[in-house]
N, C-alpha and C positions, 0 to 999 in steps of 0.2 A: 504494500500500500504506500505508494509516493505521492503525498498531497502534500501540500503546502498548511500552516498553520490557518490559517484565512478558512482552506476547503474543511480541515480537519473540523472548525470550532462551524461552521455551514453544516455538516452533517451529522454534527451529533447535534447540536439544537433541532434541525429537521426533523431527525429519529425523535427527539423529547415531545415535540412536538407532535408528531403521529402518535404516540402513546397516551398522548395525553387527551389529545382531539381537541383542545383545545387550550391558548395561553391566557391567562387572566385577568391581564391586563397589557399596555402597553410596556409600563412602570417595571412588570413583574419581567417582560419578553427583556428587557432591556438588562436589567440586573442579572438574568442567568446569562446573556451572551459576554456583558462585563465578565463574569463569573471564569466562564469558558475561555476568554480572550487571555486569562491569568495562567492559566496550566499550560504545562510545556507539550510539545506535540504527542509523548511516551502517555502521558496520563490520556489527551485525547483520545487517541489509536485503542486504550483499554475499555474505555467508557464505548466505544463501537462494539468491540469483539463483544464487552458483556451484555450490548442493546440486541447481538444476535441472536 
């Protein structure tokens, strides 16, 4: 998996986002992709395999 930080922190919010069906607010979409944009790409790449 060769994505870029950018793609990585795109596809796990996507994936949270399908589980969830839906984000709660703007406030809330905002703070989890802050959230996402803090972890190094090793924690992202984990947070996928475990959304499989």
């Amino acid at each position: 998996m060769n994505m870029t930080h950018k793609e990585l922190v795109d596809q796990v919010s996507a994936n949270l986002f399908k589980k969830s069906g839906k984000i709660e607010s703007q406030k809330s979409w905002l703070a989890m992709r802050n959230y996402l944009e803090q972890l190094d790409s090793e924690q992202l790449k984990l947070l996928l395999k475990e959304a499989d």
